[in-house]
Biopython code that builds the backbone (N, CA, C, O; Angstrom):
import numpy as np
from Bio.PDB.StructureBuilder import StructureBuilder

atoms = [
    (1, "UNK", "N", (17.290, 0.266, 6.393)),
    (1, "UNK", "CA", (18.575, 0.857, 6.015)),
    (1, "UNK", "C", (19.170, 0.019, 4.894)),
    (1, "UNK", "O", (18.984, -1.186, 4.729)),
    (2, "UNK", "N", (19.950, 0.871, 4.107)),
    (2, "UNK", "CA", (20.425, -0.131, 2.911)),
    (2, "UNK", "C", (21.600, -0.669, 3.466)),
    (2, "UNK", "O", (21.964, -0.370, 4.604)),
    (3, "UNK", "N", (22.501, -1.801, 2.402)),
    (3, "UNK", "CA", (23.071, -2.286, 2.591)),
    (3, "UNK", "C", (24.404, -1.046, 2.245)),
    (3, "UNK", "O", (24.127, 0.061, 1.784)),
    (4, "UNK", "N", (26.079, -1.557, 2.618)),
    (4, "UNK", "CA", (26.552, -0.793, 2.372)),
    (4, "UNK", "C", (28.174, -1.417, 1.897)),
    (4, "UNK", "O", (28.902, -2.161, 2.554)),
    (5, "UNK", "N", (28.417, -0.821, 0.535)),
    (5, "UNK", "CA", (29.666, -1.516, 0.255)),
    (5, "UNK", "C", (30.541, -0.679, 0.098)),
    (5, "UNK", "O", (30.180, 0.441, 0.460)),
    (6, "UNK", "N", (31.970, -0.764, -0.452)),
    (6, "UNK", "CA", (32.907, 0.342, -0.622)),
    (6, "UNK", "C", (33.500, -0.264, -1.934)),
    (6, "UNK", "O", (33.262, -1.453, -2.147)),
    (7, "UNK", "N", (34.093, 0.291, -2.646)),
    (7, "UNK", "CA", (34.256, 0.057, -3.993)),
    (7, "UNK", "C", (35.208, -0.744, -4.280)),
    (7, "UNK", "O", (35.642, -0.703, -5.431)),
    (8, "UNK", "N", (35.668, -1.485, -3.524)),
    (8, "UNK", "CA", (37.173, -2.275, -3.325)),
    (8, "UNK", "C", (36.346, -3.747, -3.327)),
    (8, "UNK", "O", (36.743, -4.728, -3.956)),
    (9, "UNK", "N", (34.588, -3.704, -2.145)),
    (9, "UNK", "CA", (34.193, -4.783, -2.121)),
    (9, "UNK", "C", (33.138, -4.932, -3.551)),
    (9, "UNK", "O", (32.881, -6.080, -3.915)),
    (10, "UNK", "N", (32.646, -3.960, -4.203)),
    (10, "UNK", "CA", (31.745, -4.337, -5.593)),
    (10, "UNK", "C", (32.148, -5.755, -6.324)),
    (10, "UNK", "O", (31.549, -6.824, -6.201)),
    (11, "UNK", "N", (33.357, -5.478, -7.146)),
    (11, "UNK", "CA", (33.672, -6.894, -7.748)),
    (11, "UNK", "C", (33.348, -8.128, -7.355)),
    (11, "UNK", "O", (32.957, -9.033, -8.093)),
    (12, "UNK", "N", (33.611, -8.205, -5.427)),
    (12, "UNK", "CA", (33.478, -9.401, -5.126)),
    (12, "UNK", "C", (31.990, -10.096, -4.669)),
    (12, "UNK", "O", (31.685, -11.275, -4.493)),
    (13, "UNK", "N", (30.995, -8.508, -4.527)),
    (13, "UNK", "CA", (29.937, -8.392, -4.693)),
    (13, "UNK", "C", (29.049, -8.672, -5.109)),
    (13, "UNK", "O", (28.042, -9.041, -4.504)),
    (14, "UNK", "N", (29.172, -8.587, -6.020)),
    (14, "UNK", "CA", (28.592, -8.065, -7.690)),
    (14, "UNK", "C", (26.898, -8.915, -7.274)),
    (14, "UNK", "O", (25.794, -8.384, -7.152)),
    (15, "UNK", "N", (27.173, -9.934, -7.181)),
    (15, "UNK", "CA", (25.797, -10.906, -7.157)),
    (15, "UNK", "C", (25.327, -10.929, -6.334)),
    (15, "UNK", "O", (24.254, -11.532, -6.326)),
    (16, "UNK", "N", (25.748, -10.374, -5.254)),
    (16, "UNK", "CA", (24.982, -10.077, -3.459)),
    (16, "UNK", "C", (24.488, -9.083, -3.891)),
    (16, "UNK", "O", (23.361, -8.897, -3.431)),
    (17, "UNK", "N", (25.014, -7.911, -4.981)),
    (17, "UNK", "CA", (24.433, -6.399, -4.655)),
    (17, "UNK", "C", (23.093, -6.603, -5.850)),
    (17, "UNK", "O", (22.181, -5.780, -5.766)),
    (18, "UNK", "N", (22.983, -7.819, -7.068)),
    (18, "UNK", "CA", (21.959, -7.035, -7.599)),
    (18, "UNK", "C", (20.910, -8.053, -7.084)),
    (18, "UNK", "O", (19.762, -7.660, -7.291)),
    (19, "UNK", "N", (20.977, -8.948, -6.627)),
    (19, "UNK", "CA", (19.969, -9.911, -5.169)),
    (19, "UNK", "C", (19.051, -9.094, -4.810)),
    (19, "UNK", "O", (17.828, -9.033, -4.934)),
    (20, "UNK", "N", (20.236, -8.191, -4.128)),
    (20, "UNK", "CA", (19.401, -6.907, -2.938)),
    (20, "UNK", "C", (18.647, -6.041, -3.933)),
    (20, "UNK", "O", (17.598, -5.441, -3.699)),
    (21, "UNK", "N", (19.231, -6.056, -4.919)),
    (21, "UNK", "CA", (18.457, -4.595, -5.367)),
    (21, "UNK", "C", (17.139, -5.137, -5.853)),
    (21, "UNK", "O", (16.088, -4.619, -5.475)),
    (22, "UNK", "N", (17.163, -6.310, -6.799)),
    (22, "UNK", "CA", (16.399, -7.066, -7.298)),
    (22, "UNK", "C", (15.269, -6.993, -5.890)),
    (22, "UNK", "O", (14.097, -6.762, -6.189)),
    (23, "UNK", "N", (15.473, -7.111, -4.957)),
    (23, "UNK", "CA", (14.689, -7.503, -4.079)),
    (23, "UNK", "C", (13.881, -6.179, -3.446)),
    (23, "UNK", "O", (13.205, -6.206, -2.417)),
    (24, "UNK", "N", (14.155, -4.791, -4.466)),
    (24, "UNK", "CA", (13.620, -3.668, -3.721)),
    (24, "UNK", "C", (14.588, -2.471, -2.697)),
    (24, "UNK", "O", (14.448, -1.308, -2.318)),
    (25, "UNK", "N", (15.643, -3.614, -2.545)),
    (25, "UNK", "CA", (16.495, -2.425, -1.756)),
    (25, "UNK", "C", (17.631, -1.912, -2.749)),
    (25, "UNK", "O", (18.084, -2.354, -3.805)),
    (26, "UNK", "N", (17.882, -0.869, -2.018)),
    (26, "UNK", "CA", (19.011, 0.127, -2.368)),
    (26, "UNK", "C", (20.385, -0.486, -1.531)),
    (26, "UNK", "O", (20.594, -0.925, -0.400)),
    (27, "UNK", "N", (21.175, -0.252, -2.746)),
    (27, "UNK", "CA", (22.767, -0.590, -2.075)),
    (27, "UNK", "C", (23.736, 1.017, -2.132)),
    (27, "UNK", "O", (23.885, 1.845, -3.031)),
    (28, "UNK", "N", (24.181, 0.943, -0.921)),
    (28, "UNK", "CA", (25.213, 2.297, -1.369)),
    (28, "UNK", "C", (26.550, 1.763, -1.482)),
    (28, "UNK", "O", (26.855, 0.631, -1.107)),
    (29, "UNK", "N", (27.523, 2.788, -2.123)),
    (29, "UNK", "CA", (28.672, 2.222, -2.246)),
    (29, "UNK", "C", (29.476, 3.931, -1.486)),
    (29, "UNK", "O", (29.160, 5.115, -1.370)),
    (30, "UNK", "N", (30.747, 2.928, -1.110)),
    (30, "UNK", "CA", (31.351, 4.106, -0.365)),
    (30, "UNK", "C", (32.765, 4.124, -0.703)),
    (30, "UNK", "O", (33.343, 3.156, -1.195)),
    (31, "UNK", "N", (33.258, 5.124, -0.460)),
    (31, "UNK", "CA", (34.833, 5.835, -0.698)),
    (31, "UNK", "C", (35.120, 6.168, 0.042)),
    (31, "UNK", "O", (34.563, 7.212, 0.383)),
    (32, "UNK", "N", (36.245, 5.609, 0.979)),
    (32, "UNK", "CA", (37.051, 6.220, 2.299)),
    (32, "UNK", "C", (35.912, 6.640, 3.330)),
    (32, "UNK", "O", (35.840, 7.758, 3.840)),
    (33, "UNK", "N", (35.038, 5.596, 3.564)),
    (33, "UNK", "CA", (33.708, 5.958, 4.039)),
    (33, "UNK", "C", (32.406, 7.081, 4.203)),
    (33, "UNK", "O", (31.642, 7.415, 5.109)),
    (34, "UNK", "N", (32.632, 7.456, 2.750)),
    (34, "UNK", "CA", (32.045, 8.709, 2.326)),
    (34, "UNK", "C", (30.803, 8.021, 0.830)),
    (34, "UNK", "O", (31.343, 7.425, -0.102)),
    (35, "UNK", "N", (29.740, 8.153, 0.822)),
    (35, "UNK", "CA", (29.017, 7.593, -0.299)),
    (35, "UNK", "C", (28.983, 8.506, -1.458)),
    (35, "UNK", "O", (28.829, 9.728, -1.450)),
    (36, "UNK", "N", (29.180, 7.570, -2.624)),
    (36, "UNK", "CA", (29.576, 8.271, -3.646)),
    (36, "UNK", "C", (28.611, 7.649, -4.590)),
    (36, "UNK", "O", (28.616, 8.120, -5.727)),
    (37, "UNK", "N", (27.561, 6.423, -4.267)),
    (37, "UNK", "CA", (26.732, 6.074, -5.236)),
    (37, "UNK", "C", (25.842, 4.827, -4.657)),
    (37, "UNK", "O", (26.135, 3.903, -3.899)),
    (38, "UNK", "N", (24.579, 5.205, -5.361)),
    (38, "UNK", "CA", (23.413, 4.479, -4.791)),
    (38, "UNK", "C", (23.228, 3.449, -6.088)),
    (38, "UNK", "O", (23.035, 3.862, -7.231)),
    (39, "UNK", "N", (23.290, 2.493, -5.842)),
    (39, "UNK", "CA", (22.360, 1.917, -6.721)),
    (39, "UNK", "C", (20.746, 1.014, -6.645)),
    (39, "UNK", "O", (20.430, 0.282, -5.707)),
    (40, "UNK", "N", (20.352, 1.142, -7.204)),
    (40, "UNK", "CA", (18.644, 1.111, -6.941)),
    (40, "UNK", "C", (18.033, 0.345, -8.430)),
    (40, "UNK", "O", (18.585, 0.270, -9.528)),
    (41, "UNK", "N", (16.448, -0.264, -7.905)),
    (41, "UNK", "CA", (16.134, -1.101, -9.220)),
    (41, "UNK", "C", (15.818, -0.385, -10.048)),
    (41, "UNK", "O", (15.742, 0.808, -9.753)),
    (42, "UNK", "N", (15.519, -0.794, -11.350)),
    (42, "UNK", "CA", (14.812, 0.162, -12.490)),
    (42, "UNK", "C", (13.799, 0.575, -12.278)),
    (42, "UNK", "O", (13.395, 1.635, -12.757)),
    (43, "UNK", "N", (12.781, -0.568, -11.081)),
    (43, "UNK", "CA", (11.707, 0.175, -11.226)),
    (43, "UNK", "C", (11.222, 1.562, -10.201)),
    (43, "UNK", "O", (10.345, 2.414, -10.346)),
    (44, "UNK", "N", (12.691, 1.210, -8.658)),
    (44, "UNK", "CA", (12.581, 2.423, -8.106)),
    (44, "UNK", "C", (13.043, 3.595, -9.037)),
    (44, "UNK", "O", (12.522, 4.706, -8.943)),
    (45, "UNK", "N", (14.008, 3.324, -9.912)),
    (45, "UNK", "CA", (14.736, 4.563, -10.541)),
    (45, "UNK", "C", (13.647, 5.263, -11.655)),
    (45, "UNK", "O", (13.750, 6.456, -11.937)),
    (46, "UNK", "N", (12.654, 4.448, -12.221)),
    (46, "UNK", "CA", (11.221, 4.731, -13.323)),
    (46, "UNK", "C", (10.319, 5.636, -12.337)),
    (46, "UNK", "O", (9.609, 6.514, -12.826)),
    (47, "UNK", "N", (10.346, 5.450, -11.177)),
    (47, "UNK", "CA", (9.675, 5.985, -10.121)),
    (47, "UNK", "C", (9.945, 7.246, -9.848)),
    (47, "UNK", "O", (9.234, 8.222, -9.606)),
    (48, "UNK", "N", (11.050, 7.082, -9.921)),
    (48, "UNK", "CA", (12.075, 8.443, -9.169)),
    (48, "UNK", "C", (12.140, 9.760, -10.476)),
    (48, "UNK", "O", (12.282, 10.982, -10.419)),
    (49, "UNK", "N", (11.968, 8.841, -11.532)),
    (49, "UNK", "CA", (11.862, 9.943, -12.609)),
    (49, "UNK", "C", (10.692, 10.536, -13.018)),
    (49, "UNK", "O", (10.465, 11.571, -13.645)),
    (50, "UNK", "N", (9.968, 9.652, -12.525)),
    (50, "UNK", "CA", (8.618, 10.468, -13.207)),
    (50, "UNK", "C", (7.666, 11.284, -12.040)),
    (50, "UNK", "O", (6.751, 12.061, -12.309)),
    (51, "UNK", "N", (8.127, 10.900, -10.674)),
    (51, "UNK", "CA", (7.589, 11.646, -9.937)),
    (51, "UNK", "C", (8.131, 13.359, -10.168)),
    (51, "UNK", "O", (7.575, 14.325, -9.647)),
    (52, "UNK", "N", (9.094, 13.408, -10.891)),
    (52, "UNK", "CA", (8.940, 14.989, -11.372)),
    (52, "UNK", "C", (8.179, 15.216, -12.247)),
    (52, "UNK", "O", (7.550, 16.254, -12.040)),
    (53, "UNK", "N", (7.906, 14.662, -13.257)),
    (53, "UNK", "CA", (7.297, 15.122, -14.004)),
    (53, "UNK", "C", (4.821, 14.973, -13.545)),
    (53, "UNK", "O", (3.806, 15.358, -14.125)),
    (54, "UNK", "N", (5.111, 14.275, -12.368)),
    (54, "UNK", "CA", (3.693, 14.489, -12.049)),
    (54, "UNK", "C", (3.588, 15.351, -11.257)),
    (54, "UNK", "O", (2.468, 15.611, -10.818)),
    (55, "UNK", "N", (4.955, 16.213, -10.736)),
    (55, "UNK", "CA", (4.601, 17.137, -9.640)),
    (55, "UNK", "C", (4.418, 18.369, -10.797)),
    (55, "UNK", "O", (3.636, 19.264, -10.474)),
    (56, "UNK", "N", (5.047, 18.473, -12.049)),
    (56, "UNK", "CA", (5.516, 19.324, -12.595)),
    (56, "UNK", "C", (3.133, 19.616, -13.377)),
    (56, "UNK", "O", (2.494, 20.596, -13.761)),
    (57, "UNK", "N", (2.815, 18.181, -13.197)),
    (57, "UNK", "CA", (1.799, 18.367, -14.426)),
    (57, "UNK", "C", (0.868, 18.411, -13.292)),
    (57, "UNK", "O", (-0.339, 18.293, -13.503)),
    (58, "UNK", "N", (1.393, 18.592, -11.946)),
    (58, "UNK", "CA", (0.419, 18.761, -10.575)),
    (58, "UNK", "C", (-0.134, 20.518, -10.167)),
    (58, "UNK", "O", (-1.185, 20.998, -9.743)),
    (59, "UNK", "N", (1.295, 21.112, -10.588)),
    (59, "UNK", "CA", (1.511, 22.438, -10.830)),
    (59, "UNK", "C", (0.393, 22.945, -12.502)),
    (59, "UNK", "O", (-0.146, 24.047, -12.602)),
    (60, "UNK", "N", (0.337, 22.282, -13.155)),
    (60, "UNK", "CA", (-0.311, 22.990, -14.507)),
    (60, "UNK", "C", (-1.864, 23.093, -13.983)),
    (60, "UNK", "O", (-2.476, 24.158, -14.071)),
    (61, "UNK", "N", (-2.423, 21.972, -13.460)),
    (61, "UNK", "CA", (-3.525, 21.672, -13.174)),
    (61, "UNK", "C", (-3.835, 22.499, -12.310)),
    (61, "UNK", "O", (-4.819, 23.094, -12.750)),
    (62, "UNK", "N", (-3.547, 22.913, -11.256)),
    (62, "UNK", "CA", (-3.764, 23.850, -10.443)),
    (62, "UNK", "C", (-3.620, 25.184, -11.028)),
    (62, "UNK", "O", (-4.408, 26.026, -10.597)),
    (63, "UNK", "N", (-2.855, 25.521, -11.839)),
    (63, "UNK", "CA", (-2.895, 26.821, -12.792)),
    (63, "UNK", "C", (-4.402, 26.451, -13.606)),
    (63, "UNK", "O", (-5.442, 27.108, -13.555)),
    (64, "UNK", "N", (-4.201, 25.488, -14.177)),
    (64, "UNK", "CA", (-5.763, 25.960, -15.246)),
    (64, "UNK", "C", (-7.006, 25.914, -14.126)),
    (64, "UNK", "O", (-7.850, 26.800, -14.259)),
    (65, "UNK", "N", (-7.173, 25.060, -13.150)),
    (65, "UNK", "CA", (-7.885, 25.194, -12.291)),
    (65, "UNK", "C", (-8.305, 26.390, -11.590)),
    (65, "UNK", "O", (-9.439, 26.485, -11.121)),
    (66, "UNK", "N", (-7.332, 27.415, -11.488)),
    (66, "UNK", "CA", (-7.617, 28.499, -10.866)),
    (66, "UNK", "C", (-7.945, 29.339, -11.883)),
    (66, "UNK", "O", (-8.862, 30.095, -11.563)),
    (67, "UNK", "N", (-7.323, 29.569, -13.566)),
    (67, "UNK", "CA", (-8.325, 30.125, -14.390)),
    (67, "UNK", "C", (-9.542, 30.164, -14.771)),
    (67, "UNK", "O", (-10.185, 31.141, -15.155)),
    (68, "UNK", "N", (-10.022, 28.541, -14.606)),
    (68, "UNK", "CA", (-11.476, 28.164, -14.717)),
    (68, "UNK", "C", (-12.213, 28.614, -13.602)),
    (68, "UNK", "O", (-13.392, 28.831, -13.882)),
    (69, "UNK", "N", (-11.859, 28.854, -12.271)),
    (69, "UNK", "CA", (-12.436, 29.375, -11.592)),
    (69, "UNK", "C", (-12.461, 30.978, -11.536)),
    (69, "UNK", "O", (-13.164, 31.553, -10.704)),
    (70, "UNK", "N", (-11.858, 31.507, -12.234)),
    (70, "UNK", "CA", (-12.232, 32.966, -12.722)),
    (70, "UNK", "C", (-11.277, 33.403, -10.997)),
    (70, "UNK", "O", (-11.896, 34.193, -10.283)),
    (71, "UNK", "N", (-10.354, 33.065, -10.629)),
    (71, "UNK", "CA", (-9.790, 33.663, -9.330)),
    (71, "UNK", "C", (-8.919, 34.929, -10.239)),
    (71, "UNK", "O", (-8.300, 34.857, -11.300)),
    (72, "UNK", "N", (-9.135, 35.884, -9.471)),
    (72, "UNK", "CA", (-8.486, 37.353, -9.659)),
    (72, "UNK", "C", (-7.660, 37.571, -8.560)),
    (72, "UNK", "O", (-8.034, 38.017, -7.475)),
    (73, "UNK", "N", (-6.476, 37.230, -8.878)),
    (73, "UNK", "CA", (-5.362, 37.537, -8.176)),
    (73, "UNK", "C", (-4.473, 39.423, -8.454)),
    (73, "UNK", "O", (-3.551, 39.559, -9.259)),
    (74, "UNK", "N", (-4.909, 40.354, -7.792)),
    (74, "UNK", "CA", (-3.942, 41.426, -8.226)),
    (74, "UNK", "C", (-2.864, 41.376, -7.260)),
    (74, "UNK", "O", (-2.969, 41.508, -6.040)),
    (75, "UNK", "N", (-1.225, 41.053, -8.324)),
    (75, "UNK", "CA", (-0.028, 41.303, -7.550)),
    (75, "UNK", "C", (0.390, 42.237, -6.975)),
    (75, "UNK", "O", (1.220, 42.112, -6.074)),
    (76, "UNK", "N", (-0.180, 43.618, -7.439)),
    (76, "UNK", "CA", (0.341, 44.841, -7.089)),
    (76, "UNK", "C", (-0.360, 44.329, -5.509)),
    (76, "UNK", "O", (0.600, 44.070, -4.783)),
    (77, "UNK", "N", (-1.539, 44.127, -4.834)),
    (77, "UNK", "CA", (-1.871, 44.043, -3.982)),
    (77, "UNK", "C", (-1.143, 43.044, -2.969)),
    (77, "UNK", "O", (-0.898, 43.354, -1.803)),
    (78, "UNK", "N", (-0.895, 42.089, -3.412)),
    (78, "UNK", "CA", (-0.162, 40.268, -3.023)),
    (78, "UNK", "C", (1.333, 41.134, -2.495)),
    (78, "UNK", "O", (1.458, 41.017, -1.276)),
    (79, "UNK", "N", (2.364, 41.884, -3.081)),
    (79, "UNK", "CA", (3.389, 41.995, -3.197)),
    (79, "UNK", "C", (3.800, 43.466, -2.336)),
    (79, "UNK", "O", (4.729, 43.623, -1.543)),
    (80, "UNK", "N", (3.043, 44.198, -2.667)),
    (80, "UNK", "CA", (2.992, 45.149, -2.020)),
    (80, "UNK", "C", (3.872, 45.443, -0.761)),
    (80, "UNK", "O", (4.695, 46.355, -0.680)),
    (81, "UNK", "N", (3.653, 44.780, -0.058)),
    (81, "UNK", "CA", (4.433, 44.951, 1.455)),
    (81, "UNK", "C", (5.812, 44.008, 1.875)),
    (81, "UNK", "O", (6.294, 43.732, 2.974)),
    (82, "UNK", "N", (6.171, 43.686, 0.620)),
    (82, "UNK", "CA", (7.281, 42.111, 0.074)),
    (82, "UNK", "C", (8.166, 43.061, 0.209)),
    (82, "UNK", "O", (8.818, 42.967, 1.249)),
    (83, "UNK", "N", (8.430, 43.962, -0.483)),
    (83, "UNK", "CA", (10.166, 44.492, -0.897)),
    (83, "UNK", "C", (9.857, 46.058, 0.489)),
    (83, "UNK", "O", (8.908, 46.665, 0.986)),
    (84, "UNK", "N", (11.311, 46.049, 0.550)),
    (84, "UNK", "CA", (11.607, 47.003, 1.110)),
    (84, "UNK", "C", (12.059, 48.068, 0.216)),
    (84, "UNK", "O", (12.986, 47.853, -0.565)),
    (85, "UNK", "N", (11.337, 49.463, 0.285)),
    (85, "UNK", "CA", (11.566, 50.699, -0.695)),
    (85, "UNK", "C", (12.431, 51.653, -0.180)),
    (85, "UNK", "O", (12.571, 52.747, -0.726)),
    (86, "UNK", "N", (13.436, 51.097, 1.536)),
    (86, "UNK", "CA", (14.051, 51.724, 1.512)),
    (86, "UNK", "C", (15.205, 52.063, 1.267)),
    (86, "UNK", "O", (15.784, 51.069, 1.705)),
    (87, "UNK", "N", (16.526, 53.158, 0.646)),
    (87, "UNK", "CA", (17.489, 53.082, -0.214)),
    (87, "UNK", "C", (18.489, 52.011, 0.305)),
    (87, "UNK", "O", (19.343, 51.535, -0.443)),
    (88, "UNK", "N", (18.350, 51.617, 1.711)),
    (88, "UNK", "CA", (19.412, 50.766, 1.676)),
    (88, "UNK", "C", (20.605, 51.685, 2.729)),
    (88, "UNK", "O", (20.425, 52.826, 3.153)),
    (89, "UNK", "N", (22.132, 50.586, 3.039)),
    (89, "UNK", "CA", (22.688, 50.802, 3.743)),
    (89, "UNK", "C", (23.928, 52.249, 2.812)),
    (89, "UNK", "O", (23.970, 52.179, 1.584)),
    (90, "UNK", "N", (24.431, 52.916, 3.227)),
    (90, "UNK", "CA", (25.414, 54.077, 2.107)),
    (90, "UNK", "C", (26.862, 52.953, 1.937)),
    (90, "UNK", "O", (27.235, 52.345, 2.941)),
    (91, "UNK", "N", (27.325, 52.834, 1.091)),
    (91, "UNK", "CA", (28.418, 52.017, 0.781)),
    (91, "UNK", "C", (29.706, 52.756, 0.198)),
    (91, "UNK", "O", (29.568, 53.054, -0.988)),
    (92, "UNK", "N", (30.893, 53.107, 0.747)),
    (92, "UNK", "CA", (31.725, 53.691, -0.004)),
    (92, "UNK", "C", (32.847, 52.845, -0.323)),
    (92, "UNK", "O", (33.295, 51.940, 0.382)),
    (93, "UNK", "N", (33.367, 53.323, -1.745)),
    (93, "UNK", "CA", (34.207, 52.168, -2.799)),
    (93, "UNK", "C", (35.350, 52.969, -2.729)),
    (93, "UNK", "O", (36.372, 52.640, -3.330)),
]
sb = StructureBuilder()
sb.init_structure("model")
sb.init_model(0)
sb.init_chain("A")
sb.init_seg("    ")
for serial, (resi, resn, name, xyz) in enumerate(atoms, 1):
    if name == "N":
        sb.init_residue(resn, " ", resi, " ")
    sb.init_atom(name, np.array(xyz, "f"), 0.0, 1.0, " ", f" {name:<3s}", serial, name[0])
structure = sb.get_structure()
């Protein structure tokens, strides 16, 4: 669990909180005991950013992967039984 400060204690902080962070952990900070901000090292935060972008290039790969494998997907078939074609409830305005 991280450590936990409130914004009244930061200032007096300051060198306890980047210790901790330095050390791998996360500090939260709180407002009327409500958290309003994490702070974390650069290298969790380098982490945190690029794991979107490998999920994002995790997704491409699996697209060209399934072209190279010549997979024939027809949607009309996939979708087919997805939507409901019937008109629906009568609504008067």
């Amino acid at each position: 669990m991280s450590q936990q400060y409130s914004i009244d204690q930061v200032p007096v902080n300051l060198d306890t909180i980047f210790q901790e962070v330095e050390q791998g952990k996360s500090v939260q900070i709180t407002r009327s005991g409500q958290q309003v901000a994490v702070i974390l090292s650069a290298a969790e935060y380098e982490r945190l950013l690029s794991r979107k972008s490998r999920f994002w290039e995790s997704i491409e790969r699996l697209r060209e992967e399934m072209m190279e494998e010549g997979t024939e997907i027809n949607p009309d078939e996939v979708w087919q039984d997805v939507r409901d074609k019937s008109p629906g409830r009568k609504v008067i305005l």
